[in-house]
Structures are given as structure tokens and as C-alpha cells.
C-alpha positions as CSV (number, residue, x, y, z in Angstrom):
1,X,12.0,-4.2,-22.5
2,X,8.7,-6.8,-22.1
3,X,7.9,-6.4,-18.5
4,X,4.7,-8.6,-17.1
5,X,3.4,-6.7,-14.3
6,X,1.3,-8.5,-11.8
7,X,-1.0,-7.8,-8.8
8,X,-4.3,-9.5,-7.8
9,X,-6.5,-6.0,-7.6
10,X,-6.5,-4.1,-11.0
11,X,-8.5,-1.3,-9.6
12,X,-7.0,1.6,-6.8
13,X,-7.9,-0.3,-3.9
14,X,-5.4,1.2,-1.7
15,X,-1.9,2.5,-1.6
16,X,-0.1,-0.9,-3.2
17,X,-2.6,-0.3,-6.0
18,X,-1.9,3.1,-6.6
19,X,2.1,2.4,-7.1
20,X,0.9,-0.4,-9.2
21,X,-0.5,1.8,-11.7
22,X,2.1,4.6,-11.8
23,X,4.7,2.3,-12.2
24,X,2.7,0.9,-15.2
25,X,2.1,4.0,-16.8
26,X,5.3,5.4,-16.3
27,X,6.7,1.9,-17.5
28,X,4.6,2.7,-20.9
29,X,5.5,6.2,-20.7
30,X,9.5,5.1,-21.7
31,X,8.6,2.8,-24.3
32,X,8.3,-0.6,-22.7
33,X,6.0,-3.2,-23.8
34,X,3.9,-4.2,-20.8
35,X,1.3,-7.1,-20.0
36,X,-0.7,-7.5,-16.8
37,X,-1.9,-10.7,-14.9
38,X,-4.6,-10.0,-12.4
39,X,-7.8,-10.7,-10.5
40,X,-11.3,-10.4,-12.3
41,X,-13.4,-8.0,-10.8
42,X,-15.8,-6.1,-11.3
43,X,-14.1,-2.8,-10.0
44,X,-11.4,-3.5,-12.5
45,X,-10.2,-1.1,-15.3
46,X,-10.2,-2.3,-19.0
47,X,-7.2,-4.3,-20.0
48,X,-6.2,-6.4,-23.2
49,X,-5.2,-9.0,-21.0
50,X,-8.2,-9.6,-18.5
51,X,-8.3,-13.0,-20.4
52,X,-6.2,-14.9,-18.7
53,X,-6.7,-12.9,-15.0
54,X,-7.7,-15.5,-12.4
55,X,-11.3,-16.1,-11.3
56,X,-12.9,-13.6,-8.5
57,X,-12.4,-14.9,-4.8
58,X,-12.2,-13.2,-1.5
59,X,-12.8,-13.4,2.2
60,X,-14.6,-10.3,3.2
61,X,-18.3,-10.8,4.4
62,X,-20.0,-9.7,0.9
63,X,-18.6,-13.2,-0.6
64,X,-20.2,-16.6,-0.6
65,X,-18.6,-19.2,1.7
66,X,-17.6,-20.7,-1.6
67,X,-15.4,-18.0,-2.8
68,X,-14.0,-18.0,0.7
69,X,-13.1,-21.6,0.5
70,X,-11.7,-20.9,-3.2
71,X,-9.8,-18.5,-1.8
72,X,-8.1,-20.0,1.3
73,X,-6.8,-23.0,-1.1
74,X,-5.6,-20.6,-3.3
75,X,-3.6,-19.5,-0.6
76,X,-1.6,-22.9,-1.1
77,X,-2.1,-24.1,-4.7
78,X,-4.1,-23.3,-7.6
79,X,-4.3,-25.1,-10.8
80,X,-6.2,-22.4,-12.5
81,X,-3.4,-19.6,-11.8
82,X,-0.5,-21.8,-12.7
83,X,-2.6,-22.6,-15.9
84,X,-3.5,-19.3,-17.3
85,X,-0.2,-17.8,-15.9
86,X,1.4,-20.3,-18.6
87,X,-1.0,-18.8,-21.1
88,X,0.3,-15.6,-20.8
89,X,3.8,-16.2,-20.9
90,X,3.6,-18.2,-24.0
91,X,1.9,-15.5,-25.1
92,X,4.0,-12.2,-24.2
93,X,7.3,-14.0,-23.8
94,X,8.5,-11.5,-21.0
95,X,12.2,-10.3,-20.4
96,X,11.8,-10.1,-16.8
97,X,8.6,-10.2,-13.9
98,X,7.4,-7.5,-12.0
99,X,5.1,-8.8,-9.2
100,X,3.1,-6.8,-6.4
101,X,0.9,-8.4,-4.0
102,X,0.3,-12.1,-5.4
103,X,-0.9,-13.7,-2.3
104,X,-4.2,-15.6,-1.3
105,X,-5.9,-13.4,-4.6
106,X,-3.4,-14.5,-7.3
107,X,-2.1,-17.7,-5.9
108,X,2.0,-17.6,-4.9
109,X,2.4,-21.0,-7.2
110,X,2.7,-18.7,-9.9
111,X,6.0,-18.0,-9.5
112,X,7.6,-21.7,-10.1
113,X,5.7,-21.6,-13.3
114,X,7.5,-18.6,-14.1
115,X,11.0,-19.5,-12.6
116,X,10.8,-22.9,-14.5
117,X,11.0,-20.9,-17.6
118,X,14.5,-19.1,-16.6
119,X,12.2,-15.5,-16.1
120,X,13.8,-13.1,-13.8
121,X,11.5,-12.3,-11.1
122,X,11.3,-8.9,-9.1
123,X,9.1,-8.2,-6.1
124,X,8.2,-4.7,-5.3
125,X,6.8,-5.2,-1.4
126,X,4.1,-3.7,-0.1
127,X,3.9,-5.1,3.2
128,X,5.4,-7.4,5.4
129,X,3.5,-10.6,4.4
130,X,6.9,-12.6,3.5
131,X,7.8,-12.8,6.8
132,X,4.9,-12.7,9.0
133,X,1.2,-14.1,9.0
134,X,-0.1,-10.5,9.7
135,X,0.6,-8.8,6.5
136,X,0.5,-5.1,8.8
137,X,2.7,-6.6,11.7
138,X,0.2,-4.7,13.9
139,X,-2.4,-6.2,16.9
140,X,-4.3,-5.4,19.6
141,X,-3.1,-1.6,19.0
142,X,0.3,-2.3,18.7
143,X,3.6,-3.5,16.9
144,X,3.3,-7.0,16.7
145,X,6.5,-8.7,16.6
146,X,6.1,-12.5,18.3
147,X,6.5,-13.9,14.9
148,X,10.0,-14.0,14.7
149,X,12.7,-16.4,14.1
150,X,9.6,-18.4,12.0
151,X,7.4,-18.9,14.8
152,X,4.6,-18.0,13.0
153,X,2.6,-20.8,15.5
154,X,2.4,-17.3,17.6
155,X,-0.3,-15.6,15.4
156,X,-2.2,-18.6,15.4
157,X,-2.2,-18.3,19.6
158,X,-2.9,-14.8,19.3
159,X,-5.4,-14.7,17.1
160,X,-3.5,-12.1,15.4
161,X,-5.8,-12.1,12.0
162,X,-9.0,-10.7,12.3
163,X,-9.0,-11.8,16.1
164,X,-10.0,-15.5,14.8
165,X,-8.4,-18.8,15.5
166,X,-9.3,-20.0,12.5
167,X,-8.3,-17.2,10.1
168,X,-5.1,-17.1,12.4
169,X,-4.5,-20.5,11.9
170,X,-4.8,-20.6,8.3
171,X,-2.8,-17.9,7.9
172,X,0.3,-19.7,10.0
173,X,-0.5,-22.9,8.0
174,X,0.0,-21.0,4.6
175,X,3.4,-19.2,5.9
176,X,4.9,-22.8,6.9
177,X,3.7,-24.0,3.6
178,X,5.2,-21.5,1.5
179,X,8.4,-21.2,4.2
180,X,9.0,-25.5,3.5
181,X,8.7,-24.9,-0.2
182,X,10.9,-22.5,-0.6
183,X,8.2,-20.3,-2.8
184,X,9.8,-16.8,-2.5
185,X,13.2,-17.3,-1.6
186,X,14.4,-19.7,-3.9
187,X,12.2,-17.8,-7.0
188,X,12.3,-14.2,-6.5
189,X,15.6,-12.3,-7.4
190,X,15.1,-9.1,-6.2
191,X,13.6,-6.9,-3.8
192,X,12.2,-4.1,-4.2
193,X,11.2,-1.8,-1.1
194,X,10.3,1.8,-0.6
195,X,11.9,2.3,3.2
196,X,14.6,1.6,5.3
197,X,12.7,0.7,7.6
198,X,11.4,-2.0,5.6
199,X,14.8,-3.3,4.4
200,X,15.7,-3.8,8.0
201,X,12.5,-6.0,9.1
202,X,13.4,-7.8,6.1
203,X,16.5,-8.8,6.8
204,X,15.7,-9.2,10.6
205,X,13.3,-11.8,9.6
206,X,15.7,-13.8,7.3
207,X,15.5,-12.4,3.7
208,X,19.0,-11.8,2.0
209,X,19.9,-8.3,2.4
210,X,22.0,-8.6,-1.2
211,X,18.5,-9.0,-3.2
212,X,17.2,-6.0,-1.5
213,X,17.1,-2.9,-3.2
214,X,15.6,0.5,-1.2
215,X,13.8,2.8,-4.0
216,X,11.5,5.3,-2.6
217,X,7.8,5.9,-4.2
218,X,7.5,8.8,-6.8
219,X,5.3,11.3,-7.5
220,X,4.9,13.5,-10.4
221,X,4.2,17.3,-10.1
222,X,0.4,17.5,-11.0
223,X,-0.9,19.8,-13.8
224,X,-2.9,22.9,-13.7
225,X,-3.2,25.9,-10.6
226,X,-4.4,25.4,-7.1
227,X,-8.0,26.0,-7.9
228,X,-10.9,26.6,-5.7
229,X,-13.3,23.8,-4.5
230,X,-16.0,26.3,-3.2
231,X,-15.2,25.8,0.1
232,X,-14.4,28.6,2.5
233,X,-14.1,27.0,5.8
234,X,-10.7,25.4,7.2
235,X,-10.5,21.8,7.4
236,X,-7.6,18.9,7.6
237,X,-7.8,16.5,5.1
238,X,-7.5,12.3,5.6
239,X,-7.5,10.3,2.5
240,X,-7.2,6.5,2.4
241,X,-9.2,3.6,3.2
242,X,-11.3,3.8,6.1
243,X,-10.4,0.9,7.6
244,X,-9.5,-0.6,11.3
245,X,-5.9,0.2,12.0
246,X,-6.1,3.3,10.4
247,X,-6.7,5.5,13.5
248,X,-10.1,7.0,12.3
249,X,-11.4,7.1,15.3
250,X,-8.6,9.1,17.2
251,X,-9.3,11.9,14.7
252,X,-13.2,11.9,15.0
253,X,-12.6,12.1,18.7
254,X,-9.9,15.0,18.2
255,X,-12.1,17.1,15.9
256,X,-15.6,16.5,17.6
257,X,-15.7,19.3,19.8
258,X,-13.7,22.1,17.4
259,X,-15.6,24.5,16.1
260,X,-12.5,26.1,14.1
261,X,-11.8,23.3,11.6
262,X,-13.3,20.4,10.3
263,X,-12.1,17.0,9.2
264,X,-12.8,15.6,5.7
265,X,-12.4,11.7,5.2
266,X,-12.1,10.8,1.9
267,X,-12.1,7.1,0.9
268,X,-14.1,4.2,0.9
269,X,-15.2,2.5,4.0
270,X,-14.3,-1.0,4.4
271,X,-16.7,-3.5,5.2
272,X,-15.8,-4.9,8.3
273,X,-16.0,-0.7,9.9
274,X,-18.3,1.1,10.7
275,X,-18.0,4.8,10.8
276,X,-19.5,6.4,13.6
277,X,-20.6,10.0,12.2
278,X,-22.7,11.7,14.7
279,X,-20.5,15.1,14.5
280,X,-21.2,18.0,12.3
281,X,-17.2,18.4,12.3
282,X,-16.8,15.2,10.4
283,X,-17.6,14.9,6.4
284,X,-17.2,11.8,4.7
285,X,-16.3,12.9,1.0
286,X,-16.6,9.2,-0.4
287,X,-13.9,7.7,-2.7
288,X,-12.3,10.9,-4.8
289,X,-10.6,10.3,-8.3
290,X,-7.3,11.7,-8.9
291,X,-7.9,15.3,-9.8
292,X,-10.7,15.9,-7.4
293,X,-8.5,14.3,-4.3
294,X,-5.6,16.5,-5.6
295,X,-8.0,19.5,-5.4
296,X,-8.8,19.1,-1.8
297,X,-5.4,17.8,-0.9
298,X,-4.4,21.9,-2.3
299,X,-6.8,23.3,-0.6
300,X,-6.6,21.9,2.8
301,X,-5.2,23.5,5.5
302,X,-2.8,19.9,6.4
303,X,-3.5,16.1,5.6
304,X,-3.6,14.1,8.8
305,X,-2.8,10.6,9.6
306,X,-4.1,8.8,12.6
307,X,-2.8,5.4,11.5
308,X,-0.4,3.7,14.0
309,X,0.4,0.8,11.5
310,X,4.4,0.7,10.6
311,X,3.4,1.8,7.2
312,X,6.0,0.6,4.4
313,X,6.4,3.8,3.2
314,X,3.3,6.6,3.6
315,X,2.2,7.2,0.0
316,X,-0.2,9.3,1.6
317,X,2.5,11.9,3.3
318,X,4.4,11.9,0.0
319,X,1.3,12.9,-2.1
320,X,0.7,15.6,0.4
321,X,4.2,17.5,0.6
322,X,4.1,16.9,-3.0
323,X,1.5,19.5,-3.3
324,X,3.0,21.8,-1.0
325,X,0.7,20.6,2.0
326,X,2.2,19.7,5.4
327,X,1.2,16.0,6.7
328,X,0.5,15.1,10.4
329,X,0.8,11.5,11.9
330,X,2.0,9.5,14.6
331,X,5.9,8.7,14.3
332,X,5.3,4.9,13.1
333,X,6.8,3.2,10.5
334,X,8.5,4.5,7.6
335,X,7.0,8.1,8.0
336,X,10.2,9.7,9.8
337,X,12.1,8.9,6.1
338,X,9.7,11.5,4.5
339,X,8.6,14.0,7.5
340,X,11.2,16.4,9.0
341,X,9.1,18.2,12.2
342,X,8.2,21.8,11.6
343,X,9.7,21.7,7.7
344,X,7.4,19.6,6.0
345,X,5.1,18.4,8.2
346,X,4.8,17.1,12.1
347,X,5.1,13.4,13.2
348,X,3.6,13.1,16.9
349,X,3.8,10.3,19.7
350,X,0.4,10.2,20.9
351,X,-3.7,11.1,20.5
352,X,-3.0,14.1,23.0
353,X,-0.4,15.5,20.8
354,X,-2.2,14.9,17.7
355,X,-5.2,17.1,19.5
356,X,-2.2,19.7,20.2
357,X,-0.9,19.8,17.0
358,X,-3.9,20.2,15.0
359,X,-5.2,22.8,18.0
360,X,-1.8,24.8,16.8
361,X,-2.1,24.6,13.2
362,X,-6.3,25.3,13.1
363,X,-4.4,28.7,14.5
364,X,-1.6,29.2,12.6
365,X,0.4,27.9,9.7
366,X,4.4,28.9,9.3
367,X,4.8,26.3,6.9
368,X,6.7,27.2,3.3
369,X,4.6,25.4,1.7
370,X,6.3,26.2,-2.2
371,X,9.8,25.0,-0.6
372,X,7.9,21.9,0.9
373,X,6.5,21.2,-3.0
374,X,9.6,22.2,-4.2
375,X,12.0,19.6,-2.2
376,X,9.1,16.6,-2.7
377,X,9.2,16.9,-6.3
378,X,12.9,16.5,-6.9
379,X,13.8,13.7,-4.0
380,X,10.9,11.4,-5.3
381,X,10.9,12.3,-9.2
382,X,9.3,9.7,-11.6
383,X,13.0,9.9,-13.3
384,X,14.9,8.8,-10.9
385,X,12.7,5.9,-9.8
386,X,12.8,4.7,-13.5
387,X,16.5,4.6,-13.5
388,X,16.7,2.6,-10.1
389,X,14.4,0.6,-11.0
390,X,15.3,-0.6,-14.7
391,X,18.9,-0.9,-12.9
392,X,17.5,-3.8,-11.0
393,X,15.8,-5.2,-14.2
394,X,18.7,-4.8,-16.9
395,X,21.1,-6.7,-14.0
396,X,18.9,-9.3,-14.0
397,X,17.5,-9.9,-17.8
């Protein structure tokens, strides 16, 4: 089958990356012939294709105002996307489209130049940008949930991106745009999602349940022995981007006054936080490729997750159990499909349970951790992902 993958980063920027690329490799990996329409950067890995990948823009404070005002029109329309997304249809020809996270980056416009061709489209989602201005549906420390029924005029009075009006308003401009047009309903044909608990804000918030189909994340057992990093002392591991939202905080106040574990961070630090390292029991590893992350994630004692954002799905508790380590994090989101309490892991309500939990487990560990390893690897095998998912493409192509 020709599949055309798409997502605007092609470098691991965070989790939505990292499914990005296993599902490409393991699309390869069966004999499909793939293609990939991106975002140039300069992170980005090699590619045949990088061509016809759209010009950089972005909205972080390391980019001129001009890329930023690139970038917000792209949000609506973009003449360069719709042209060099033509480019490399003509030239692959795909059976069907793959797409990950298009928006603001890639340009959503793309996908009438695809649907005028007759190209089934397929959405894997990532977050919950379809149906709310605040891709995390998460402010001011909570659930945020006054966007409903299409008011997305609530985010703009919230201030619910970035804490700014104007990014706020923007962002509620670009959802009644896209919401008048019709740009995702009337041109994607499936959905793609990782969670229940996904499917079900979905639906909630007006997308037709009969598109959407729940397929978990996969892993794939990794290769080689535990084997030892050359460190003796005890420490929890978190791994992700170090980012606001993402609870880091809560864990440098838990560990700051034990003196029988540490807490490693491993990731890279976004650029609108600033990590507030004064503690001896806090080491920030940097960003860790594959096999060196794996090597700590074996190592550690458990992987922690302070975020309270209703994560999608929790890539980061799947890659844990799947190396036999138990994962701690607060019971939001998608998290309670993967974590059973005291089998596989612990999902807590609050920071003072999170300080008793990891005072527990600095203590003692009961967990089994070959059954836990055991049970990840055959409920979220790369084989029965692939068969879901090519399913979903052979009932559309």
C-alpha cells in the first residue's frame, strides 16, 4: 500500500512525534511504500522528501515576529502548503492519507487539496485540538471544559492559551474558521484514537462516533539485557518534555528533602520554563536517545508522572511497564486504561499521595516486574496495532 504520512515536526519533539515515527517504521517494516510531508527544521531527520516540506514558522519566543505572523495565517490558509502538498501527490500518487498533527505548522487547507483528488484521509489524534481552542483541554490547573457545544468565544474570555487575549483570541478565531468550513469533518474519514477516554470527548463535542476507531499505542520489546548505567544509588525516573502542565514542580517539591532517592528528569526544557534546580536530589539528564532512555527507564527504581493534563493516552506509562518498570501518576486522563493500582504501577489523586507513594516505594518494591513486562508486551504488540490499523485503511482505499 502507498501511505503519505504527515505531521508538521519530523524530529521526536514529544510523545505525537514519537508514534509518528514508529508507526512509519513499522509501516516500512511490512512492505509499504511511504512518503512524508512535513515542516523544515533544522532538528529534522533526513528524508527523500524534505523537498516539498513547508517553510519553518513558529510562535515560541526564539522566532522572529515574522515567522509568528507566517505562522498565525497559516493557521487559516496557506498557499505555499496547498502548493507543494499538490507536488507531492502528483508525485507519490497515494492510496490513502495518514495525517498527525497538521495544524498552525502544516496548514489544515491541506486536506481539501487532498480530498479534491478522491484520497481517503485518516487522522490519528493526538490531542484534543478538533474540538477545543486549547489543544490540552487544561487551565489554570485544571480540566477545562467551557468550550463546549462550540463556544469556543469562552477561551478567548479566559485567556485559556498562554494566559493571552490575543493568542486566545486567535486561537477561537481559527476554530470558528475551520468549524464554518467544514475543514475536518467533511474531509477526514476516520479517526484514529489511542483511548476511550478520548473517543468519548470526541463524541461529546460533536465528532461522529461511526468514524472513530479506539487503537491503543504499541510498543515493541527492546533488544539486549538490563545493563548497568554505573549508577548505584536509587532514583525515580521522569522522561518527557519539561514543560508547564507537566507537574515538574510537584515532583521537585516531593523529592527535595529525601535523602533516600533521587529524581532524574530527562528531556528537554521548553522555552517558556524555567527549571528551578537548587536541590542536590534533582538531576536533569538532558534529552536521552532511545537506547540510553531505555537504559535508565531499566534501571530505575519507578517512572513518575506529575502531569495533571487528561493525557490522550500516556505513551510514557506504556514505555515504562513495557520494560518491566512500575509508573506513578495522578489518575487523569487516559492513564487508568493502562495502570491497574499495585499490579503495574500506582495512579494517585493528589501531591500528598504522590509524596506517600514514592515515600513507600523509596522503601520497598513488591512489584513483579517480569509479569508487568510480560502483560505490556502482548496487549500493545506492534502486530496487532498493524492489523487494526491497515483494517481502517483497506475499508477505506
Amino acid at each position: 500500500m502507498k501511505i503519505l504520512e504527515i505531521n508538521k515536526y519530523f524530529f521526536v519533539k514529544g510523545g505525537a512525534e514519537k508514534h509518528f515515527f514508529d508507526v512509519l517504521d513499522l509501516l516500512k517494516e511490512k512492505g509499504n511504500e511511504t512518503a512524508v510531508f512535513s515542516m523544515c527544521h533544522g532538528k529534522n531527520r533526513q528524508s527523500g522528501w524534505n523537498r516539498y516540506f513547508v517553510s519553518e514558522v513558529g510562535y515560541t519566543r526564539e522566532y522572529p515576529l515574522s515567522k509568528k505572523i507566517k505562522g498565525a495565517l497559516r493557521m487559516f490558509h496557506s498557499f505555499e502548503a496547498r502548493r507543494k502538498i499538490n507536488k507531492i501527490l502528483d508525485e507519490f500518487s497515494p492510496d490513502i492519507v495518514h495525517i498527525h498533527n497538521i495544524y498552525h505548522q502544516l496548514s489544515p487547507m491541506i486536506l481539501f487539496e487532498i480530498k479534491k483528488r478522491g484520497i481517503p484521509v485518516v487522522m490519528t489524534v493526538h490531542d484534543y485540538k478538533l474540538v477545543n481552542p486549547n489543544y490540552n483541554l487544561f487551565h489554570d490547573g485544571k480540566f477545562y471544559d467551557r468550550c463546549r457545544d462550540r463556544n469556543f468565544y469562552q477561551c478567548f474570555l479566559d485567556k485559556c492559551i498562554k494566559d493571552s487575549y490575543i493568542k486566545s483570541f486567535i486561537a477561537m478565531l481559527e476554530m470558528y474558521f475551520h468549524e464554518f468550513l467544514g475543514t475536518y469533518k467533511k474531509n477526514i474519514d476516520a479517526y484514529v484514537v489511542p483511548s476511550g477516554f478520548v473517543r468519548n470527548i470526541l463524541v461529546e463535542r460533536g465528532i461522529d462516533g461511526k468514524k472513530i476507531k479506539i487503537i491503543p499505542h504499541f510498543v515493541k520489546e527492546s533488544e539486549g539485557e538490563v545493563f548497568d548505567n554505573g549508577i548505584s544509588e536509587k532514583y525515580a525516573l521522569f522522561f518527557g518534555r519539561i514543560a508547564k502542565g507537566k507537574g515538574v514542580e510537584d515532583l521537585a517539591d516531593v523529592f527535595k528533602d529525601r535523602s533516600d532517592m533521587k529524581i532524574y528528569l530527562a528531556g528537554n526544557i521548553e522555552s517558556d520554563f524555567i527549571l528551578k534546580n537548587n536541590n542536590d536530589n534533582i538531576k536533569h539528564l538532558g534529552f536521552l536517545g532511545k537506547d540510553l532512555l531505555k537504559k535508565y527507564i531499566r534501571n530505575a527504581r519507578f517512572v513518575v508522572s506529575p502531569s495533571k493534563l487528561p493525557e490522550t493516552f500516556g505513551l510514557v506509562a506504556l514505555e515504562s511497564i513495557s520494560e518491566g518498570v512500575p509508573f506513578i501518576g495522578y489518575d487523569s486522563g487516559a492513564y487508568s486504561e493502562i495502570i491497574r493500582n499495585g499490579e503495574n504501577g500506582h495512579l494517585v489523586k493528589d501531591k500528598e499521595e504522590l509524596r506517600k507513594m514514592v515515600q513507600k516505594l523509596s522503601r520497598s518494591d513488591d512489584f513483579d516486574r517480569e509479569k508487568i513486562k510480560k502483560e505490556a508486551l502482548a496487549k500493545y504488540d506492534a502486530e496487532v496495532y498493524y492489523d487494526k490499523l491497515m483494517e481502517v485503511f483497506k475499508s477505506l482505499a
